[in-house]
C-alpha positions in Angstrom: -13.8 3.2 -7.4 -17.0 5.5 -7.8 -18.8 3.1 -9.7 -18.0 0.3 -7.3 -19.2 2.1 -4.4 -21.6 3.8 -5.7 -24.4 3.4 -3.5 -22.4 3.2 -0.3 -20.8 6.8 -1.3 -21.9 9.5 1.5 -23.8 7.3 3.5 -20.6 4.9 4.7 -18.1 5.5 2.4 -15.7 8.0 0.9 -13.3 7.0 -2.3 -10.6 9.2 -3.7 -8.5 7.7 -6.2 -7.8 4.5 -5.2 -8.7 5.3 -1.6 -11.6 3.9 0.5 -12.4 5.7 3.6 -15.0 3.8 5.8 -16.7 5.1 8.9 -19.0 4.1 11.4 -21.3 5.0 14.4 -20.1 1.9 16.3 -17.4 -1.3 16.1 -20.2 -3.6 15.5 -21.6 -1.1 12.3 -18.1 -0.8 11.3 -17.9 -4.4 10.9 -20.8 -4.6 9.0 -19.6 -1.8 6.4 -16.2 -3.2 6.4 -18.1 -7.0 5.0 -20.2 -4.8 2.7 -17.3 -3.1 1.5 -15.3 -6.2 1.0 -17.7 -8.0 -0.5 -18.0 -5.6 -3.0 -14.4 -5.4 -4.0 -14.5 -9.2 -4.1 -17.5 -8.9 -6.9 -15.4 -6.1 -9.0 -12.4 -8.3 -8.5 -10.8 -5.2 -6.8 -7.7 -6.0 -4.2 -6.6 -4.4 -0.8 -2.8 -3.4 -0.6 -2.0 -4.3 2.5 0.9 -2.1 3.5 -2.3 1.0 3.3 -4.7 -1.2 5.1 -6.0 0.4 8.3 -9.4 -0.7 9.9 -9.8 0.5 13.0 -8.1 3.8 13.0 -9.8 6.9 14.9 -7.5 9.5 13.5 -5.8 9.6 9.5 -3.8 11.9 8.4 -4.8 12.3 5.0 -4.3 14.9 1.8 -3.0 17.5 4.6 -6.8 17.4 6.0 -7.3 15.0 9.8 -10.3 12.6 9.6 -11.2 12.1 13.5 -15.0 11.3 14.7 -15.4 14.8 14.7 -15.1 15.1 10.8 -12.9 16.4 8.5 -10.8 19.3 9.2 -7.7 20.7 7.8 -4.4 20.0 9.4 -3.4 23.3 11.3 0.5 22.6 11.5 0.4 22.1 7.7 -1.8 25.2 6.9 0.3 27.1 9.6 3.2 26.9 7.3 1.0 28.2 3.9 
């Protein structure tokens, strides 16, 4: 996926794995990203599962960390119980 997105990486997008983590300023940006983004799946003949698809979210839970527009920040329940 790094390849892919290479030049979206850190400025719109994050990828781990197989995931694609998109984020915006504003819906109307966010639309915009989301056509770049597809556009370039559609060119590396790449596929969205859509059971995982999620495009307007404001909170995901992800890899015990919470991705708000605030940032990223561990999840304090979950680091409670390390």
């Amino acid at each position: 996926m790094t390849p892919v997105f290479r030049e979206y990486i850190v400025n719109f997008v994050h990828v781990y794995l197989d995931d694609i983590f998109i984020y915006s300023s504003s819906i109307e940006e966010h639309e915009e990203h989301l056509r770049m983004v597809f556009n370039k799946l559609r060119e590396a003949q790449l596929y969205l599962s859509q059971d995982k698809v999620d495009l307007y979210s404001k909170r995901m839970d992800y890899l015990s960390h919470l991705i708000t527009d605030a940032g990223i920040h561990a999840d304090v329940v979950k680091m409670q119980k390390i």
